[in-house]
ZADO-1210 file (C-alpha; in nm, 4 decimals, padded with zeros to 6 digits):
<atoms>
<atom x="-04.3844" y="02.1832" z="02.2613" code="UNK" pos="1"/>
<atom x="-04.3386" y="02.3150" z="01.9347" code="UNK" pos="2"/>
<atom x="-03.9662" y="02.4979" z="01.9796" code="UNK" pos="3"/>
<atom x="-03.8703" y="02.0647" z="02.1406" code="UNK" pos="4"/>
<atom x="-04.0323" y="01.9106" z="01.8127" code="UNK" pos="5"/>
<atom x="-03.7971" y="02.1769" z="01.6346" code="UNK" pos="6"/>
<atom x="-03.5227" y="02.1696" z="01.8152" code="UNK" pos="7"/>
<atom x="-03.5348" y="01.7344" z="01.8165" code="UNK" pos="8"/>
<atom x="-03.5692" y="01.7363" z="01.4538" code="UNK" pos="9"/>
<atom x="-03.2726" y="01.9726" z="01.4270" code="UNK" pos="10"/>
<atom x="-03.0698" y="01.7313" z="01.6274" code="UNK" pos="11"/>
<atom x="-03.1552" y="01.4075" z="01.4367" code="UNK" pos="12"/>
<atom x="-03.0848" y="01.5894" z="01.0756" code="UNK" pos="13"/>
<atom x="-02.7140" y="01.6689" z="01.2496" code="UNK" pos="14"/>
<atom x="-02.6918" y="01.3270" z="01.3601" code="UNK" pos="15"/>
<atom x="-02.7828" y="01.1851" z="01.0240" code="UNK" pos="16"/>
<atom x="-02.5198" y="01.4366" z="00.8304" code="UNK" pos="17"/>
<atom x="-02.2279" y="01.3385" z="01.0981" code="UNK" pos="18"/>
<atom x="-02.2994" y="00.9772" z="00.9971" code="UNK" pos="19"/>
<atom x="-02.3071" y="01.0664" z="00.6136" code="UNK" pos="20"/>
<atom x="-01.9522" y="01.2358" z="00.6229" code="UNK" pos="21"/>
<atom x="-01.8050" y="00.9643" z="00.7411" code="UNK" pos="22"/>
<atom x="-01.6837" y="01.0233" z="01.1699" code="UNK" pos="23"/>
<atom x="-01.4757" y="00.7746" z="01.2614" code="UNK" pos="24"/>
<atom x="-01.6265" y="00.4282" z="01.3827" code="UNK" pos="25"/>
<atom x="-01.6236" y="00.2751" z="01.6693" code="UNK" pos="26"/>
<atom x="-01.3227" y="00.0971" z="01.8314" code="UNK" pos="27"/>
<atom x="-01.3399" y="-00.2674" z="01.7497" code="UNK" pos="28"/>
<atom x="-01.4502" y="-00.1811" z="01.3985" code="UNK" pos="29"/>
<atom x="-01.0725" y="-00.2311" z="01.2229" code="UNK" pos="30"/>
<atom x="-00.8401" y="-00.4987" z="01.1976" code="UNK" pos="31"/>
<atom x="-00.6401" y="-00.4374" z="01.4762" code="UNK" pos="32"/>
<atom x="-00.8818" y="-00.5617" z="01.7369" code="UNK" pos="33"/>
<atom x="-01.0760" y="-00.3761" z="02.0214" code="UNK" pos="34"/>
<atom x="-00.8341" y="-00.0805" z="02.1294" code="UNK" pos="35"/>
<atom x="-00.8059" y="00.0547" z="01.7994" code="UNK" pos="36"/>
<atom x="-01.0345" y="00.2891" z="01.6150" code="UNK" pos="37"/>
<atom x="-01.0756" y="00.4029" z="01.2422" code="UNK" pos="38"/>
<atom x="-00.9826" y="00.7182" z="01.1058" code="UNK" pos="39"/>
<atom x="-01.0197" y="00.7429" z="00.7948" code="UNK" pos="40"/>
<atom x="-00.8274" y="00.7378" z="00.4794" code="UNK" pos="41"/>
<atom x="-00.6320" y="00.9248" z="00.2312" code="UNK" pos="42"/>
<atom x="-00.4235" y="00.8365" z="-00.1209" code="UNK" pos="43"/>
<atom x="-00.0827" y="00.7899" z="-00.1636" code="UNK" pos="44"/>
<atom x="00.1141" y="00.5225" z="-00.3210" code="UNK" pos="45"/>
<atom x="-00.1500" y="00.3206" z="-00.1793" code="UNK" pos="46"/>
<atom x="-00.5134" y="00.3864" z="-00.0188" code="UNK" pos="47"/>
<atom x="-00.4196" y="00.4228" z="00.3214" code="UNK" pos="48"/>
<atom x="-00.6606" y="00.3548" z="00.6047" code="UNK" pos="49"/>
<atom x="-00.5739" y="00.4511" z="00.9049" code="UNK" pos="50"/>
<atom x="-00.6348" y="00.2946" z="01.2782" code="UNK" pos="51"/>
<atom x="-00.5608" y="00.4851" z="01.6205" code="UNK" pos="52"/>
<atom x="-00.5209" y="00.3612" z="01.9594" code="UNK" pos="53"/>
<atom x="-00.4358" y="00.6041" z="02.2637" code="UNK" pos="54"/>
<atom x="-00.4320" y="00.8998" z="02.0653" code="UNK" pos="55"/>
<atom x="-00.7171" y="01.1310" z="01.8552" code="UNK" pos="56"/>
<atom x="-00.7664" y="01.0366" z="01.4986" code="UNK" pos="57"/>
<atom x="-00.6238" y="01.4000" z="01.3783" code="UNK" pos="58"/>
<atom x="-00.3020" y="01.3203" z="01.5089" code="UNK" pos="59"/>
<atom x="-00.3085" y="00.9708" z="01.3609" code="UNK" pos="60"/>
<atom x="-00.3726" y="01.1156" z="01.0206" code="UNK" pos="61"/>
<atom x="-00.1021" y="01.3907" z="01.0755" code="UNK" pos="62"/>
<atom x="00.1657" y="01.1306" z="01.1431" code="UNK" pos="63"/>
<atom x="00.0234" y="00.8818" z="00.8692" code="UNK" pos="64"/>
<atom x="00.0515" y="01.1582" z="00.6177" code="UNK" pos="65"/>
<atom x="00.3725" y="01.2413" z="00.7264" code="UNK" pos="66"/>
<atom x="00.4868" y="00.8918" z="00.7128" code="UNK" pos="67"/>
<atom x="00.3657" y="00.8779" z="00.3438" code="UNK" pos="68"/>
<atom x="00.3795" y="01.2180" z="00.2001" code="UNK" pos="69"/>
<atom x="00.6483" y="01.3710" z="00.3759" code="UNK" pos="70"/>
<atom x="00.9434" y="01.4721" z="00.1968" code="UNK" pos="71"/>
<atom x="01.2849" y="01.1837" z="00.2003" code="UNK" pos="72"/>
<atom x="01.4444" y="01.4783" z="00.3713" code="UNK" pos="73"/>
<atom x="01.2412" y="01.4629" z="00.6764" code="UNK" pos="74"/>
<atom x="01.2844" y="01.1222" z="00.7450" code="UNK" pos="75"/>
<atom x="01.5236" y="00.8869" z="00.9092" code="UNK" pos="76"/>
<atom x="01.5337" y="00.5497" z="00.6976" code="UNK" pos="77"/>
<atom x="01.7102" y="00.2848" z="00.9313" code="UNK" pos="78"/>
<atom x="01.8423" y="-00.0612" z="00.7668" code="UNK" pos="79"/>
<atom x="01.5963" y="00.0108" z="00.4242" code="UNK" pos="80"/>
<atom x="01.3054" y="00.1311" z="00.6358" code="UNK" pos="81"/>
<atom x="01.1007" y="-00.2313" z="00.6267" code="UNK" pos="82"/>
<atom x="01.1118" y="-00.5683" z="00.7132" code="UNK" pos="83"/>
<atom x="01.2236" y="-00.7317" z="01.0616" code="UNK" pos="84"/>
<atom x="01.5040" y="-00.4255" z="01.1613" code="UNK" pos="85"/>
<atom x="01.4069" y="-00.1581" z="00.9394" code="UNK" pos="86"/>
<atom x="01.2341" y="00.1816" z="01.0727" code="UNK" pos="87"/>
<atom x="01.1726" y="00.5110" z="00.9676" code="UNK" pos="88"/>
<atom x="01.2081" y="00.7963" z="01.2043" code="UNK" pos="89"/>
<atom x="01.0134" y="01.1042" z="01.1609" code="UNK" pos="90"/>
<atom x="01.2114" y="01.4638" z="01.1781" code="UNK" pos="91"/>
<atom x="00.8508" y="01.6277" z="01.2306" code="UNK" pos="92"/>
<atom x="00.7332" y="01.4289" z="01.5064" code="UNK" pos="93"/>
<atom x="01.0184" y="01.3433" z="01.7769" code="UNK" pos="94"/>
<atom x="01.0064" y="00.9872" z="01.9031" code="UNK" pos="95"/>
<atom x="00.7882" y="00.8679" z="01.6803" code="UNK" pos="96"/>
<atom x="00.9231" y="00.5024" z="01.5230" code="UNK" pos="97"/>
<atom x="00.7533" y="00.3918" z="01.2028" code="UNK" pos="98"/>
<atom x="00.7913" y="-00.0076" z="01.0947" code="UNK" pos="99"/>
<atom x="00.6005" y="-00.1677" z="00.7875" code="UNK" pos="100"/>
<atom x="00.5271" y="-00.5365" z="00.6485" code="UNK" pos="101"/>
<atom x="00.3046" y="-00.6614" z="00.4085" code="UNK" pos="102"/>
<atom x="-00.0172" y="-00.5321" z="00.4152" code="UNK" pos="103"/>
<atom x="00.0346" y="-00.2799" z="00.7165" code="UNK" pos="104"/>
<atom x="00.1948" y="-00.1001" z="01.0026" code="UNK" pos="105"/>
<atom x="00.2305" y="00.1685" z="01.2334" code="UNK" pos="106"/>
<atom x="00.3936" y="00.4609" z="01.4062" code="UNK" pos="107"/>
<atom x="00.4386" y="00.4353" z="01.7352" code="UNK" pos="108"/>
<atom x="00.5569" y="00.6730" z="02.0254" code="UNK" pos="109"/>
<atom x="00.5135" y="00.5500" z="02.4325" code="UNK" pos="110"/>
<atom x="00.1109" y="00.3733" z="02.4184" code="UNK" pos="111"/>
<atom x="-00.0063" y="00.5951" z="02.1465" code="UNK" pos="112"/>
<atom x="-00.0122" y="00.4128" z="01.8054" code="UNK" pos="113"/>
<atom x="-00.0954" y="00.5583" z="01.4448" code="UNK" pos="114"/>
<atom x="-00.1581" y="00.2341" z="01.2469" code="UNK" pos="115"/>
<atom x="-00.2089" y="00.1750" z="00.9167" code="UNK" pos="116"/>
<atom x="-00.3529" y="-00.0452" z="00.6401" code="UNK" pos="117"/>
<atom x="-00.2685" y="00.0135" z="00.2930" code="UNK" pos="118"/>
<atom x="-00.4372" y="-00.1213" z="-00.0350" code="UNK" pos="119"/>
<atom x="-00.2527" y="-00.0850" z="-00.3487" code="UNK" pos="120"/>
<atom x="-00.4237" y="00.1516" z="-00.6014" code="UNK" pos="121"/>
<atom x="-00.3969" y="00.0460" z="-00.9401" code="UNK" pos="122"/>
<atom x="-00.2826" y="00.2987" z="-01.2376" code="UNK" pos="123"/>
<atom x="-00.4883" y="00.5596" z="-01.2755" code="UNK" pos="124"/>
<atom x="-00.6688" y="00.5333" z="-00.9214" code="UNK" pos="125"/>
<atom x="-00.3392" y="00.6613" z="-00.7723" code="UNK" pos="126"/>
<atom x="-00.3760" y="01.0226" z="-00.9254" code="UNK" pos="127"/>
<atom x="-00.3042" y="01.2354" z="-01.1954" code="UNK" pos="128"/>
<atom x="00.0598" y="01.1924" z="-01.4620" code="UNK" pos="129"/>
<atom x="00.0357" y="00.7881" z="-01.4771" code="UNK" pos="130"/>
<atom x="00.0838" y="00.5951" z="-01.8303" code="UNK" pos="131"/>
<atom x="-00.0364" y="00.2689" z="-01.9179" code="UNK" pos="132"/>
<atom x="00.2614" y="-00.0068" z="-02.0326" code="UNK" pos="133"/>
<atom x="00.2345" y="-00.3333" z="-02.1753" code="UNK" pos="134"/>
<atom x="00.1838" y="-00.5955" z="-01.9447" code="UNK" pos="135"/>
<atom x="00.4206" y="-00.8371" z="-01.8084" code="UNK" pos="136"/>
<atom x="00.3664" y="-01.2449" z="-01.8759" code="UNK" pos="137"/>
<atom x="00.5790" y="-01.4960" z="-01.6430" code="UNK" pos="138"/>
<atom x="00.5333" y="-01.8147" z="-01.7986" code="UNK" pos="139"/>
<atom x="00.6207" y="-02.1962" z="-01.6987" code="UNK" pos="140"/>
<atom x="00.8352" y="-02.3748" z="-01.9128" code="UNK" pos="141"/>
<atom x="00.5268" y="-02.5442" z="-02.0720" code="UNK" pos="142"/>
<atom x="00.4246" y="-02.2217" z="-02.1928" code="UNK" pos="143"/>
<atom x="00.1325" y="-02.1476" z="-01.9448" code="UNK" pos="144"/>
<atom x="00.0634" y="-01.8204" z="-01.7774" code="UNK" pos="145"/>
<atom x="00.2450" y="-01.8440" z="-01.4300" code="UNK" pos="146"/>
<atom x="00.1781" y="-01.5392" z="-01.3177" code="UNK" pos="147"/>
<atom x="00.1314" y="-01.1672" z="-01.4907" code="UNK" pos="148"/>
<atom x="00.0897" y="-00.7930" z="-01.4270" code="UNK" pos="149"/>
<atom x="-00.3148" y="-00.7011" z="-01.4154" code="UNK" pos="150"/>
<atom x="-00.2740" y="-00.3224" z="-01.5674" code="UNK" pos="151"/>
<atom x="00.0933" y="-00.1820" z="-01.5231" code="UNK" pos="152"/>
<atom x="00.1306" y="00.1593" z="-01.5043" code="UNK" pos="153"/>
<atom x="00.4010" y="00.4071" z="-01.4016" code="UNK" pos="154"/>
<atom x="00.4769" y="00.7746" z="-01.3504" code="UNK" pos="155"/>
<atom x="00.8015" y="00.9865" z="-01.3752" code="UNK" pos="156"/>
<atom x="00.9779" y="00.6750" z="-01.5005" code="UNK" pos="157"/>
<atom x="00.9663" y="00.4716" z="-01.8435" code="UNK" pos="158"/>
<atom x="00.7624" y="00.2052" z="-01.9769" code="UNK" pos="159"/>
<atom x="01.0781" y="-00.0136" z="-02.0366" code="UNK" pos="160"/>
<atom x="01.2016" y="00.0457" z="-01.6913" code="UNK" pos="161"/>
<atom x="00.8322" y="-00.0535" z="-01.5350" code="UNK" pos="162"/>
<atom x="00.8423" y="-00.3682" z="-01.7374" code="UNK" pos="163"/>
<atom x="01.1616" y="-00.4780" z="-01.6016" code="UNK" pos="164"/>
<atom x="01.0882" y="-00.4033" z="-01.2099" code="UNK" pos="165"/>
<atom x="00.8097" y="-00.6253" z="-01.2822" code="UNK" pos="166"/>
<atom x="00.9495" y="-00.9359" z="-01.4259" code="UNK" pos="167"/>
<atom x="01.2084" y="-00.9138" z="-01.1493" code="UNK" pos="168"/>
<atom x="00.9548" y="-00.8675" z="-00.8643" code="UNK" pos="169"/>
<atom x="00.7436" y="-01.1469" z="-01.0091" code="UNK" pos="170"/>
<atom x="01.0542" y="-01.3851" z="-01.1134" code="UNK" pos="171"/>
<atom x="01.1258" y="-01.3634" z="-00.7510" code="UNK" pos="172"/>
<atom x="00.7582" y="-01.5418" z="-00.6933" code="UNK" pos="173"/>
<atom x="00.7244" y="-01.2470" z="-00.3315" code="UNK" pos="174"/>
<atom x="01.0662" y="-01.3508" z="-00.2208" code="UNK" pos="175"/>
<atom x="01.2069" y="-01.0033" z="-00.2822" code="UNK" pos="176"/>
<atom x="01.4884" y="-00.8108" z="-00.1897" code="UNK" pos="177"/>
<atom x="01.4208" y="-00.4532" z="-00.0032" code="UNK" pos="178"/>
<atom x="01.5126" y="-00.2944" z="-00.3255" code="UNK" pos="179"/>
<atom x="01.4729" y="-00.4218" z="-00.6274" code="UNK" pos="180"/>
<atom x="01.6357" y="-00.1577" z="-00.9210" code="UNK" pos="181"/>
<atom x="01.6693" y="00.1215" z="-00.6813" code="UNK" pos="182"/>
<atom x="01.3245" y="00.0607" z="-00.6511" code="UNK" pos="183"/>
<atom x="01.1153" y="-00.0016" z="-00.2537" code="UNK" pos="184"/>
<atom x="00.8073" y="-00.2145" z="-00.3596" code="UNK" pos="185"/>
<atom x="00.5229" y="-00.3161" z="-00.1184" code="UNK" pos="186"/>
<atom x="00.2263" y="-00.5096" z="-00.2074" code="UNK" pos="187"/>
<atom x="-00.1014" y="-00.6828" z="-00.0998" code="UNK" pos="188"/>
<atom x="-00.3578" y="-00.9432" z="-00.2568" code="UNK" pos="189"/>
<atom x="-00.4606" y="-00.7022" z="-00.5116" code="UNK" pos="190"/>
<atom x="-00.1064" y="-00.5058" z="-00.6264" code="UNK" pos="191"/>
<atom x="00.1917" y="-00.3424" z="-00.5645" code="UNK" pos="192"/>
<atom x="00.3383" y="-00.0552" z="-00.5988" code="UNK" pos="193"/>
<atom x="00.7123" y="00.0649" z="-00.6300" code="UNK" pos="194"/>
<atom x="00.8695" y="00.4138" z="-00.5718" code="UNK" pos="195"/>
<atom x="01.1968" y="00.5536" z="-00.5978" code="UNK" pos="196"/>
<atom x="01.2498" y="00.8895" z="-00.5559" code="UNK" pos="197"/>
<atom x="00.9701" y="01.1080" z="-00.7880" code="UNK" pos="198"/>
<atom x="00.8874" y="00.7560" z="-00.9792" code="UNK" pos="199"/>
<atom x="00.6197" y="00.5399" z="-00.9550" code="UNK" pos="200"/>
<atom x="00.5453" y="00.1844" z="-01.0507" code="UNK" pos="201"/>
<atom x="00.2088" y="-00.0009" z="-00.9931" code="UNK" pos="202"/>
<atom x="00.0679" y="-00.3361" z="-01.1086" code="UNK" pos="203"/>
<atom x="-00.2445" y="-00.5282" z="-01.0204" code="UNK" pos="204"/>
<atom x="-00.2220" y="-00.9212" z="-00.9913" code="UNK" pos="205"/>
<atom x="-00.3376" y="-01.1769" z="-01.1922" code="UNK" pos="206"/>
<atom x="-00.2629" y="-01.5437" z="-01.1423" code="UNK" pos="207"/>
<atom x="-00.3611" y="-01.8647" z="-01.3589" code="UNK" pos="208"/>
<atom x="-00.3032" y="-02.1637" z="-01.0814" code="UNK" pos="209"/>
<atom x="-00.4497" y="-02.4254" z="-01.3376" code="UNK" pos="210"/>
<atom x="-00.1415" y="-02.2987" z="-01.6062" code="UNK" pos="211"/>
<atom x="00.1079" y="-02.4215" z="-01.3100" code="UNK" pos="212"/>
<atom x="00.3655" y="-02.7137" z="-01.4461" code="UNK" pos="213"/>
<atom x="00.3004" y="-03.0313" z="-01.3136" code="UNK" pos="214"/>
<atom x="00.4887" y="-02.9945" z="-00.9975" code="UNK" pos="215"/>
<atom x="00.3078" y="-02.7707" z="-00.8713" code="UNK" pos="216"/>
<atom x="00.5504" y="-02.4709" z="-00.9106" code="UNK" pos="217"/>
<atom x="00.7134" y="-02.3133" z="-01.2129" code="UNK" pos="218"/>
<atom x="01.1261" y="-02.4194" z="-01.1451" code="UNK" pos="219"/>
<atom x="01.3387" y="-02.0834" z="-01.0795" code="UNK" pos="220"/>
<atom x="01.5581" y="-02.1832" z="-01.3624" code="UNK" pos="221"/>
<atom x="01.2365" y="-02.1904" z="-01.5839" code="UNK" pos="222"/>
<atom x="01.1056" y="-01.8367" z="-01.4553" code="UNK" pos="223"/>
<atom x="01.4450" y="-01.6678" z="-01.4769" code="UNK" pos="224"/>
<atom x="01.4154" y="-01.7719" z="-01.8694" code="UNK" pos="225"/>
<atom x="01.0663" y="-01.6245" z="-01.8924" code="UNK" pos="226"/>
<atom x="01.2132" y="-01.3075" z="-01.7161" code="UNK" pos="227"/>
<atom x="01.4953" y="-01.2593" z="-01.9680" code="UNK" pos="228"/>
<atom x="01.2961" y="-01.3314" z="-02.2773" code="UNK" pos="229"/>
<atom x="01.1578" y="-00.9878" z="-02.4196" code="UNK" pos="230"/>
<atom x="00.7689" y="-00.9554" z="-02.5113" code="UNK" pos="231"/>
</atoms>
């Protein structure tokens, strides 16, 4: 009776630690609705948290870091990589097909999917060699705060160049181009962040809705003045 007590206390201390380190949850648990299960997560231009479905959570993570982390040179970037026709193609993992939008996406190959959500890490968060810049103001012709950059950092790049991806991203009030200065910028509620090569751009959000011009919404003529106006 003594060696069961043991033994039963042995198995409820491994069953504690397995739910301390974090095993994946349940299916049902995510966004993505009952078939899919999370993973877990991991940094890269964002905090990426990863969702499976027909597959085991190691390979999701493999292709996920793949996706993000992989060197340019072993991917396939099809028609800019995002939005309605783009795609990436992984060299690594045959057949796969990756496709983004805001917020998300996933890698996909036959059933088996290796989705992903991604949430913008600001500055520092994102790891080591990132500087602070000044922040950006977009302002309505009135002189209110429109919108503005919440802590704007950047890495392998300049100050002055981080300043101007982010008056043209914002100028744009989210109706960007794929590119924007050579740049591929994704974002969520709480950020975005830009790459291009080795460099790095991030930005948190801030927005004044009160500040807004008495239409309602700052005029594009108004904005692209803001843009151009040097702070």
């Amino acid at each position: 009776m003594a060696l069961s007590r043991k033994w039963g206390s042995a198995l409820l201390v491994g069953v504690v630690l397995l739910a301390a380190l974090g095993a994946p949850s349940a299916k049902g648990d995510g966004p993505y609705g009952p078939d899919y299960r999370f993973c877990g997560a991991f940094n890269a231009d964002y905090r990426i948290q990863v969702y499976e479905s027909h597959m085991s959570c190691r390979m999701a993570m493999r292709v996920q870091k793949e996706y993000w982390l992989g060197p340019d040179e072993r991917r396939v970037v099809v028609n800019g990589g995002s939005g309605a026709a783009g795609y990436v193609l992984l060299k690594r993992f045959p057949g796969w097909k990756c496709t983004s939008g805001s917020g998300g996406g996933a890698c996909r190959k036959g059933r088996k999917v290796a989705a992903y959500q991604n949430r913008a890490i600001i500055g520092r968060g994102a790891g080591g060699g990132y500087n602070r810049c000044r922040d950006v103001v977009i302002r309505n012709s009135d002189g209110g705060v429109y919108t503005r950059t919440r802590g704007l950092f950047q890495k392998n790049a300049s100050c002055r160049l981080a300043r101007k991806l982010a008056r043209r991203y914002l100028a744009n009030d989210g109706i960007r181009p794929p590119r924007t200065l050579g740049f591929i910028c994704d974002g969520g509620s709480d950020g975005v962040a830009c790459s291009n090569g080795e460099k790095r751009v991030t930005w948190g959000y801030y927005y004044d809705r009160p500040a807004l011009d008495t239409s309602g919404v700052a005029s594009s003529a108004a904005r692209a003045r803001a843009a151009a106006t040097p702070r």
